[in-house]
C-alpha positions in Angstrom: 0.0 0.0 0.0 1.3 3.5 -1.2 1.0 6.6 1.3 0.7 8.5 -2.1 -2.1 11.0 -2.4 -4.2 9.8 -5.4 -3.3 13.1 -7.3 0.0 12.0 -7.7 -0.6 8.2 -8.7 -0.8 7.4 -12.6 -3.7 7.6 -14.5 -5.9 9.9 -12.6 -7.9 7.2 -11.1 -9.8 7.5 -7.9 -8.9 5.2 -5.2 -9.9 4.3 -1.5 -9.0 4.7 1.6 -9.0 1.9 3.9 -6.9 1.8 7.3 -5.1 4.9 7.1 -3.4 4.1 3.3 -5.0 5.3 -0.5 -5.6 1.6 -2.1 -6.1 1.0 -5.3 -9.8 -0.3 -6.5 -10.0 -3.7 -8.3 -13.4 -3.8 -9.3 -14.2 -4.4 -13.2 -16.5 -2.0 -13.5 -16.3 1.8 -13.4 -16.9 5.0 -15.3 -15.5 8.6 -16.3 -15.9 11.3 -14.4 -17.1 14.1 -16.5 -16.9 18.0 -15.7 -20.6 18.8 -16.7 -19.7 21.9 -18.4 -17.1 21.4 -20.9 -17.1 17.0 -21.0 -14.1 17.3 -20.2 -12.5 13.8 -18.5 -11.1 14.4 -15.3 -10.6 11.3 -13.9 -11.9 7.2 -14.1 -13.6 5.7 -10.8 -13.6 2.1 -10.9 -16.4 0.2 -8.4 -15.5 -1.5 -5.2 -16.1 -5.3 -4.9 -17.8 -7.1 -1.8 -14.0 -8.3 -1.0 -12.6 -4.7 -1.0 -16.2 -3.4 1.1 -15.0 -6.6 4.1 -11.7 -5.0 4.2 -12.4 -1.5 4.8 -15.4 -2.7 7.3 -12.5 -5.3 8.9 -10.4 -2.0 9.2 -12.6 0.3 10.6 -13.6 -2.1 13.3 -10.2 -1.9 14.4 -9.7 1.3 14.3 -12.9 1.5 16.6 -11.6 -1.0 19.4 -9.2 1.9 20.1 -10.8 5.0 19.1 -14.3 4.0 21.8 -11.9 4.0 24.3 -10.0 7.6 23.5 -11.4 10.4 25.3 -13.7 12.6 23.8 -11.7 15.6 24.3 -9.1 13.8 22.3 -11.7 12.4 19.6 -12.9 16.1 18.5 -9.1 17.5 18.3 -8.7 16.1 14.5 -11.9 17.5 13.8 -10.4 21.2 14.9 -8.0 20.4 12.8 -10.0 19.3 9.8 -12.3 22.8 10.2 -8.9 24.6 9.8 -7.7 22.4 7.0 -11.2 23.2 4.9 -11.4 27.2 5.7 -7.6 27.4 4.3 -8.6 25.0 1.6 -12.3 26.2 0.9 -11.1 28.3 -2.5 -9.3 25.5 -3.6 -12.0 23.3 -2.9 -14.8 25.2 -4.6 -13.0 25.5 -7.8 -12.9 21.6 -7.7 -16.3 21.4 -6.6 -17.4 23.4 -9.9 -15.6 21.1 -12.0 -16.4 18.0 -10.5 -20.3 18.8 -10.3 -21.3 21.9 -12.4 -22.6 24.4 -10.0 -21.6 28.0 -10.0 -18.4 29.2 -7.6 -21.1 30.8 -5.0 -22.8 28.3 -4.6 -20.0 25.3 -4.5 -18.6 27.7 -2.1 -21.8 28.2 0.3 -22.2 24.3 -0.1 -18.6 23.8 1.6 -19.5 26.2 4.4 -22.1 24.3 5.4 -20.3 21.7 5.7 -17.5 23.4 7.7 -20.7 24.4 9.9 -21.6 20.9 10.4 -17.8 19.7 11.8 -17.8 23.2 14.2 -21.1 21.9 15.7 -19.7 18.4 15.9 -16.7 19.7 18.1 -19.5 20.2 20.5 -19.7 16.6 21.1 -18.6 16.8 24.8 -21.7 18.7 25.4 -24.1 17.2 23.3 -23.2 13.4 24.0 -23.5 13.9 27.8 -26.4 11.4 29.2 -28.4 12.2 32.2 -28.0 11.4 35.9 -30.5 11.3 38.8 -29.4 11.0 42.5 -31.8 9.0 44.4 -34.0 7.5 42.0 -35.1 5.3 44.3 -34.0 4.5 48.4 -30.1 4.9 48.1 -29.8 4.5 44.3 -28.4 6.8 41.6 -29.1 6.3 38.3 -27.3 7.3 34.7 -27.7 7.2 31.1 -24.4 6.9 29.5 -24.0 7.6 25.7 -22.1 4.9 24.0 -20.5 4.2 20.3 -21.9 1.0 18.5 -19.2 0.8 16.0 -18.8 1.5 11.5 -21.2 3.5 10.3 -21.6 4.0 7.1 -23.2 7.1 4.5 -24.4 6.6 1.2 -24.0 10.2 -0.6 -25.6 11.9 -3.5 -24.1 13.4 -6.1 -25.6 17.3 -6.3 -24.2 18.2 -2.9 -20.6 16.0 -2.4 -18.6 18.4 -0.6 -21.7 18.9 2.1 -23.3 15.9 2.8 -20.5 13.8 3.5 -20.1 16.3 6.6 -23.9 15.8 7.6 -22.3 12.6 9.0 -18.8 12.1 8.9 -18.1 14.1 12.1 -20.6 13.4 14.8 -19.5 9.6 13.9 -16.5 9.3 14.9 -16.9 12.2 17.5 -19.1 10.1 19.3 -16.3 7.1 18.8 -17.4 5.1 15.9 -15.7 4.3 12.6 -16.7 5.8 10.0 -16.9 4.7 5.9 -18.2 6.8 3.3 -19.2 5.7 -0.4 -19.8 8.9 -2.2 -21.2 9.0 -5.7 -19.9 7.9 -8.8 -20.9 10.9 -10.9 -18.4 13.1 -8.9 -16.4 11.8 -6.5 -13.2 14.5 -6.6 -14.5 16.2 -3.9 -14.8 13.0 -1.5 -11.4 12.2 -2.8 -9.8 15.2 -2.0 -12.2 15.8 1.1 -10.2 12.0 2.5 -6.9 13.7 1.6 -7.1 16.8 4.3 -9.1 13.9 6.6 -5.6 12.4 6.4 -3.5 15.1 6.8 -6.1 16.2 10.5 -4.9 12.6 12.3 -7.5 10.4 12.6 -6.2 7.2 13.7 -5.9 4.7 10.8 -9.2 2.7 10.2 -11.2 5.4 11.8 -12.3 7.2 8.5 -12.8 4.9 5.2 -13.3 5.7 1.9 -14.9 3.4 -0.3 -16.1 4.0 -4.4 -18.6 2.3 -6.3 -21.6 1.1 -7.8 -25.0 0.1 -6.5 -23.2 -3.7 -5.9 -20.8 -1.6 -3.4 -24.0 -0.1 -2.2 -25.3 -3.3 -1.5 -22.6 -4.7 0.0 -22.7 -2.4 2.5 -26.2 -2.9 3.5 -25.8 -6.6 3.7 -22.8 -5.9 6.1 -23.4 -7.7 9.4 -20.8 -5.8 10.8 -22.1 -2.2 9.9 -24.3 -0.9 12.6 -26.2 1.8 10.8 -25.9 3.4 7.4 -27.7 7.2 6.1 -28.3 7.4 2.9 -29.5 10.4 0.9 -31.3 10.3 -2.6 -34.3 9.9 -4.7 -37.0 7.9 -3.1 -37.1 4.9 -4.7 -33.5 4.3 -3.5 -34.7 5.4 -0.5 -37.0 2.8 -0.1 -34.5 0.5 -1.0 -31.6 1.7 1.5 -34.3 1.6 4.3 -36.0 -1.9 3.7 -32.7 -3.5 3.3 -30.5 -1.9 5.9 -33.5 -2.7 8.5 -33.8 -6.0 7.3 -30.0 -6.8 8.0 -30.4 -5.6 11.4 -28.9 -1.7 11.1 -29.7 1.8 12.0 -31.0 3.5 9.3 -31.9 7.4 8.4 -32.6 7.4 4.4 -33.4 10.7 2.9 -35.7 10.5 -0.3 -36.7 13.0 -3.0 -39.0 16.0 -2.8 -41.5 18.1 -4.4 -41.8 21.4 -2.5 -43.7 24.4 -2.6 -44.2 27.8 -2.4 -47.1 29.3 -1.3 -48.2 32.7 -2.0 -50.3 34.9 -0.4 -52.2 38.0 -2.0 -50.4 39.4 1.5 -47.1 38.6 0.1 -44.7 41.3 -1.0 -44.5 39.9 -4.2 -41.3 41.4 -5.7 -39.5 39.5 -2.9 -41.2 36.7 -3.3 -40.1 36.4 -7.3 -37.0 36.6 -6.4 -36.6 34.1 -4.0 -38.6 31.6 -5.6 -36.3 32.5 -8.5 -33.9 31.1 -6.1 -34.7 28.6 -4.7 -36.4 26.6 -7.7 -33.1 27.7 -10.0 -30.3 27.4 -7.5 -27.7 24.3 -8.3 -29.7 24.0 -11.7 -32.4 23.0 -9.5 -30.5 19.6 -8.5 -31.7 20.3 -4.7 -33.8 18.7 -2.3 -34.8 21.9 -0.4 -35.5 23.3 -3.8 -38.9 24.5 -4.3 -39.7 23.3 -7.8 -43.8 24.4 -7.4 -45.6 27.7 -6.5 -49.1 27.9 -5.4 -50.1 32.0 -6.3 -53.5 33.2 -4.9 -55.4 34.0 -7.9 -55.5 37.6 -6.5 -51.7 37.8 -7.6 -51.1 34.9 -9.7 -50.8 37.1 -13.1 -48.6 39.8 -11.7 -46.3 36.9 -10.2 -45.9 34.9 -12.7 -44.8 38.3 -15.2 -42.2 38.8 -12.1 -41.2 35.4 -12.1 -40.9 35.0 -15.9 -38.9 38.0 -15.4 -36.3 37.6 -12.5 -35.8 34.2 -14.9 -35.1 35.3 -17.6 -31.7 37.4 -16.6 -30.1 34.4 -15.5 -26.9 33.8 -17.0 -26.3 30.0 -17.7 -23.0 28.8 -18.4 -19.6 27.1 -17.1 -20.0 27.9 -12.5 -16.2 29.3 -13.2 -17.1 32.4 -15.2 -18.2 35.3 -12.8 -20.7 36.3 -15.1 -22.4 33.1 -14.4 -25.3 32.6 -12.3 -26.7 29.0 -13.3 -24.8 26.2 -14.4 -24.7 22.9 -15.8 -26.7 20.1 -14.6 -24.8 16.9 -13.5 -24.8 14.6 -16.8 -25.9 14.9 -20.4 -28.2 11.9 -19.3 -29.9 13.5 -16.9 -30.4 17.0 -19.0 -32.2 14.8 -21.2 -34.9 13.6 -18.3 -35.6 16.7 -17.5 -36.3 18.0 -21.1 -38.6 15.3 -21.3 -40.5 16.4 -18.4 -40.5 20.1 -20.3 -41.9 17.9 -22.9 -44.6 16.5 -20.6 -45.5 19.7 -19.5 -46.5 20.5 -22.7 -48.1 17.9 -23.7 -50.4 17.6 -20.6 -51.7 21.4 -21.1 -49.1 23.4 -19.1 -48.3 27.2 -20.6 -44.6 27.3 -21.3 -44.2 31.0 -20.0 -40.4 30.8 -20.3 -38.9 27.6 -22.2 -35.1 26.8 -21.2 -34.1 25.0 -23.8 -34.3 28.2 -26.0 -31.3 29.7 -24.0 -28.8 30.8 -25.1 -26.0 28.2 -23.7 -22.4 26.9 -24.4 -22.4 24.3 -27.1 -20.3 21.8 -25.1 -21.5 20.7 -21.6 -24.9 19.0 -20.4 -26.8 22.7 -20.2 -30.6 23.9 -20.1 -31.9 27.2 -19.0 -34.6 27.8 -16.5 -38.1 26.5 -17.7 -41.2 28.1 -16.4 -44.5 26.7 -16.7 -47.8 28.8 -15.6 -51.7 27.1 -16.0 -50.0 24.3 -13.8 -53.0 22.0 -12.5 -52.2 19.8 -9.5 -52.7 16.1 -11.6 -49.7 17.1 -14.0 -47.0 15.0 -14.1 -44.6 18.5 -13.6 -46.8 19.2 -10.6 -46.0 15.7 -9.3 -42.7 14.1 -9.3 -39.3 15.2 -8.6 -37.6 16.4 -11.7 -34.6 17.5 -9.9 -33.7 20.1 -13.1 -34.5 24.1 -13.7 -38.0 23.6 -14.0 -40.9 25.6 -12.1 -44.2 24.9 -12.1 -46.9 27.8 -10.9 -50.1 26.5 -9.9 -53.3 28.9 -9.2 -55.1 28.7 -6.2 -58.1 30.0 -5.2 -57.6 31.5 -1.7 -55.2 30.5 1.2 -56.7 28.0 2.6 -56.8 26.3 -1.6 -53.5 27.0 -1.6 -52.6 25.4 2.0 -54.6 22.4 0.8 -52.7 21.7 -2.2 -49.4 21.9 -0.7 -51.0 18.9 2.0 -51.5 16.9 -0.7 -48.0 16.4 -1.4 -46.8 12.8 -1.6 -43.5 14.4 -0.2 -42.2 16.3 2.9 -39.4 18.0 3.0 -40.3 21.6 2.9 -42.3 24.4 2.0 -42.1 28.3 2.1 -44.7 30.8 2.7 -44.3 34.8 1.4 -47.0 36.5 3.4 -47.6 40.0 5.6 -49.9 38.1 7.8 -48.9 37.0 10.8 -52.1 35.0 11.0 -51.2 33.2 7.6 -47.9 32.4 8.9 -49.2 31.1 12.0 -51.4 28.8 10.2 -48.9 27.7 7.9 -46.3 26.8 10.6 -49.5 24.5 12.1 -51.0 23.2 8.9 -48.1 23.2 6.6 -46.7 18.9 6.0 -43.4 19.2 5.5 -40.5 18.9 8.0 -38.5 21.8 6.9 -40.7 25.1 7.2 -39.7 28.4 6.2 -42.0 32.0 6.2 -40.4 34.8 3.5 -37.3 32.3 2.8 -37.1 31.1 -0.1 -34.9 28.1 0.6 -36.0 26.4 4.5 -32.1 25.3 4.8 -32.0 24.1 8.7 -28.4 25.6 10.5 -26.4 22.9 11.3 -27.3 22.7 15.3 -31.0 21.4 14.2 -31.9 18.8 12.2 -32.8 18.2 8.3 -36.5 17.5 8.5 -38.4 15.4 6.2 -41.9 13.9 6.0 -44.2 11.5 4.3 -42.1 9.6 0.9 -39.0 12.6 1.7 -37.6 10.5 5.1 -37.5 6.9 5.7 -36.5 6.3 9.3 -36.5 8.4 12.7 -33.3 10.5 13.4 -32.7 12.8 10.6 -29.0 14.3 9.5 -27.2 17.1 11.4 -27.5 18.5 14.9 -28.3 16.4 18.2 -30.1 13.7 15.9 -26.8 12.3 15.3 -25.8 12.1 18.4 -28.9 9.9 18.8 -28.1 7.9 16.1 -24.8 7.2 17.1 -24.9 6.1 20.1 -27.0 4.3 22.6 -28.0 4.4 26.2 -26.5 2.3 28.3 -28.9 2.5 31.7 -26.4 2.5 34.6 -28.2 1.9 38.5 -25.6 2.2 41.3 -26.4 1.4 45.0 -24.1 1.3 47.7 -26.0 -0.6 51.2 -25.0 1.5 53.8 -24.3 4.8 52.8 -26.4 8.0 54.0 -29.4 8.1 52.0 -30.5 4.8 51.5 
């Protein structure tokens, strides 16, 4: 095994890291890794086998015979180090995020300081992993919950945020004292890659961190795992589904974050300027690739037309083009592949009745790179395919609604859960809405509800399969249990 960062091995590859050394990956199948912007090649990832999944699982259960027992002042120290690694790194970083995803610099940028948030609020862990203790629970006894590690954990991780999520999970781990192993995804794992590096350079004991690349089978593997504990997993809902069902059936924790389809709601009260804008960005922001995106407004018909002019307007000035150039302020979405699913759904639109009030793939875009401008569709009814599943791309659908309490009512009928905004001047409305409102993540004049890191990412109905969501003391729930601890001593004073 080679102490080489994988930068400086031969042919670009992406490799693991498993027990404190990169390894190479000696799995037949694999696939380029594509900057979405110009298709340029920037590197080959080859997929993990079940052998090569044992021996990072075999490692990190090693590594977390020792690191349980280290104290937790000493656990969080390579995490201060990692937060100081990633601020002086974070320009570097977000250039390589661009590349390696297609998002703008702003927002591969504010996708990496949330992630930084996530490790500061995991050097907390002294605090936040503390059980409770009662003297004289009973005659002469006193009584504790202790917080313990269970051992590897494992994420699953997306590809339209791989610079964030990782750190939903990676440092509340092995704060608490497990092992940790990440499989990130195969569209653009650089980040990962080069997020393991600077984990290797903070001092994490070998075996404590793992990274491992590959394929659904890797996936898989990991589930199956009888010596995984508890895996998260964030994605579309049918994999969802999948993660859940299997990772429960073998026995594990399991938090698995699905799609979305969230909405905006409107009120005649709304300053609607403001509103425009925002829904502008939130349903545009990362190409609309976004699980907190809100992809569907509900307008009172008081205000739908002069919204949707706004709308079609704030749109329409958005730059599309490679995230590197300043000037830009959308950019390319992940894969030619999936540019293609999602002009099919423009297509659908259409086809179903929708208005095309401003049609993206009339933009004026770079030839090379998987590119479409934002797509707004007005006349929206709520049985419309666009109205109805995920399309994870640029596209906005405005639906009109009678009154409030029409528009409230459509946004309850959601199959999903994981958020939903309100632009309003009524505090009444807002009130309501923070009542009524199904969705786990709840924001009033915001376009985006983006939790901060110290609470947790809600999610409801098909948008959450599990219990204990991602970030904030969640995770400290997830990873760990409560070990019930009575004491009595006959004799002393108080019994």
């Amino acid at each position: 095994m080679s102490k080489q960062k994988p930068t400086e091995l031969a042919e670009g590859r992406i490799r693991n890291y498993v027990g404190g050394e990169w390894t190479e990956i000696s799995g037949d199948d694999g696939q380029d890794v594509v900057d979405p912007a110009t298709g340029e090649t920037l590197s080959r990832v080859q997929f993990s086998t079940s052998a090569e999944v044992d021996e990072a699982v075999e490692r990190a259960l090693e590594g977390f015979e020792t690191w349980r027992r280290t104290p937790v002042e000493e656990r969080i120290q390579p995490l201060f180090e990692l937060k100081g690694l990633l601020e002086a790194h974070h320009e570097e970083l977000g250039e390589l995020l661009v590349r390696d995803h297609g998002k703008t610099k702003a927002e591969a940028m504010g996708e990496l300081r949330r992630g930084i948030e996530n490790v500061e609020v995991a050097c907390g862990i002294p605090t936040t992993m503390q059980g409770g203790f009662l003297e004289n629970a009973a005659p002469g006894i006193d009584e504790v919950a202790i917080r313990q590690p269970l051992g590897v954990f494992a994420a699953i991780t997306p590809f339209n945020f791989p610079g964030m999520i990782p750190l939903w999970f990676l440092p509340y781990a092995v704060a608490c004292g497990n092992a940790f192993v990440l499989k990130p995804s195969e569209r653009d794992p650089l980040v990962p890659q080069r997020l393991f590096e600077l984990l290797d350079e903070a001092g994490f004991p070998d075996g404590v961190v793992s990274l491992v690349n590959g394929g659904p089978d890797t996936v898989d593997a990991i589930l199956e795992h009888p010596d995984v504990a508890g895996v998260s997993f964030v994605g579309s809902t049918p994999i969802a589904e999948h993660v859940y069902e299997t990772a429960a059936k073998h026995g594990k924790r399991v938090q698995a974050q699905g799609g979305a389809k969230n909405h905006i709601v409107v009120s005649r009260r709304a300053d609607l300027d403001f509103a425009a804008e925002q829904t502008v960005s939130s349903a545009f922001a990362n190409a609309g690739e976004r699980c907190l995106a809100n992809p569907v407004a509900v307008v009172e018909d008081a205000v739908y037309d002069e919204f949707a002019a706004l709308v079609v307007a704030e749109a329409g000035d958005l730059v599309v083009g490679n995230g590197l150039d300043e000037e830009t302020t959308m950019g390319a979405l992940v894969t030619p592949e999936h540019r293609r699913t999602v002009e099919d759904y423009v297509r659908t639109g259409v086809e179903e009745g929708a208005e095309l009030l401003l049609d993206g793939r009339a933009f004026d875009v770079p030839d090379e790179g998987s590119f479409l401008g934002p797509t707004v569709f007005g006349g929206v009814t709520e049985d419309m395919t666009i109205a109805r599943e995920e399309i994870f791309g640029p596209v906005l659908a405005l639906i009109r609604a009678d009154d409030f309490d029409d528009a409230l009512r459509i946004q309850r009928a959601s199959d999903f859960g994981n958020a939903a905004s309100l632009f309003t001047r009524d505090g009444a409305e807002a009130r309501r809405f923070r009542r009524e409102a199904e969705a786990g993540n709840l924001g009033v004049n915001v376009g985006t509800a983006a939790p901060m890191a110290f609470f947790h990412f809600g999610g409801r109905k098909d948008s959450f399969f599990g219990d204990l969501h991602a970030q904030g003391e969640d995770m400290v729930r997830f990873y760990t249990d409560e070990t019930i601890y009575i004491e009595r001593w006959p004799g002393s004073s108080g019994e």
